[in-house]
C-alpha positions in Angstrom: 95.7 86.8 148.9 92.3 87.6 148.2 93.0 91.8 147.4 96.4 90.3 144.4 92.8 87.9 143.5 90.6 90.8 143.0 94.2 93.3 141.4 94.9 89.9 138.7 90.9 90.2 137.6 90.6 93.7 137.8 93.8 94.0 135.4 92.5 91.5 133.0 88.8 92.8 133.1 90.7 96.7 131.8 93.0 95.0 128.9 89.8 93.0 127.6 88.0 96.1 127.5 90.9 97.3 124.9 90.9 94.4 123.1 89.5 94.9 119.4 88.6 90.8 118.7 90.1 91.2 115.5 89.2 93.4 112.3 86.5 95.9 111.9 84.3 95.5 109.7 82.9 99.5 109.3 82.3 100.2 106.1 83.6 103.5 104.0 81.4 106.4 103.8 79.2 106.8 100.6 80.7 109.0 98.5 84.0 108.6 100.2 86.9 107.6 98.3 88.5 104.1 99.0 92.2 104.8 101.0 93.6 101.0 100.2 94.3 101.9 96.4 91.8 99.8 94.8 89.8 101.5 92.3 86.1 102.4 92.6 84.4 103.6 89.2 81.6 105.4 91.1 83.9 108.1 92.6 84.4 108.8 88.6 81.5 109.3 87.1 81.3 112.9 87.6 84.1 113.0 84.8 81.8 111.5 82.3 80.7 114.4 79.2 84.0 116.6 80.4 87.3 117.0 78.5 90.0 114.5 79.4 91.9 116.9 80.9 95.2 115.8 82.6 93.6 117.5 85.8 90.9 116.3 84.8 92.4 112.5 85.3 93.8 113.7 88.4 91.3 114.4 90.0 88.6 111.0 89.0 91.9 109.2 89.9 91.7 110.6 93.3 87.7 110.5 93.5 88.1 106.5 92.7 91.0 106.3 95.4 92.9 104.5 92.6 96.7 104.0 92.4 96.7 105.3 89.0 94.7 106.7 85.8 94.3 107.2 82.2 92.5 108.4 79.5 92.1 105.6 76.2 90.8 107.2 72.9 88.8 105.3 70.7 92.3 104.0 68.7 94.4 103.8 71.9 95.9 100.3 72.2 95.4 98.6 75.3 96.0 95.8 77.7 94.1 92.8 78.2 95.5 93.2 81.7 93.2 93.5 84.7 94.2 95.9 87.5 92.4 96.5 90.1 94.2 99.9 91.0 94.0 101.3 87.5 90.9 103.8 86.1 90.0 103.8 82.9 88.4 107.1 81.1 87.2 106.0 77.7 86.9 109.4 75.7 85.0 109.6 72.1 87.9 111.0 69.3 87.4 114.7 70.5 88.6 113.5 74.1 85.5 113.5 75.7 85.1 111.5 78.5 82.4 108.5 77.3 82.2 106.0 80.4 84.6 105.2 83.1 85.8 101.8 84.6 88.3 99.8 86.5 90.9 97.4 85.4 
């Protein structure tokens, strides 16, 4: 009776040891890109005074770790829409990158 005693707590003592107690709170790396799509303008600024390429896009979209990208010239119609997967490049009428957001 006593040795099943001591097996039962010895089994429960292991599977608490794997328990996780719910989410994790670790935070990305600086510098790191986001992986759960949301966009983060910081990972773009390196495209600021550069030609909006479409590589150039590309690649700030995948720096931000957003879902998707664009570049809006200076007479580009746009949505009132906020989107928090979505980059913005705002590039001057030469298409030169000028500042970078999300929405």
């Amino acid at each position: 009776m006593f040795r099943a005693s001591l097996m039962s707590l010895l089994a429960v003592a292991v599977l608490a040891g794997c328990s996780t107690g719910g989410s994790s709170s670790k935070a990305p790396e600086a510098g790191a890109a986001n992986t759960d799509g949301r966009c983060e303008a910081s990972g773009a600024q390196f495209a600021i005074g550069k030609q909006a390429t479409p590589a150039l896009v590309e690649q700030a979209r995948k720096a931000s770790g957003s879902q998707m990208a664009h570049a809006l010239g200076p007479n580009d119609v746009m949505t009132m829409d906020y989107r928090s997967e979505r980059l913005n490049l705002h590039t001057d009428a030469q298409g030169i990158v000028k500042s970078v957001n999300c929405g």
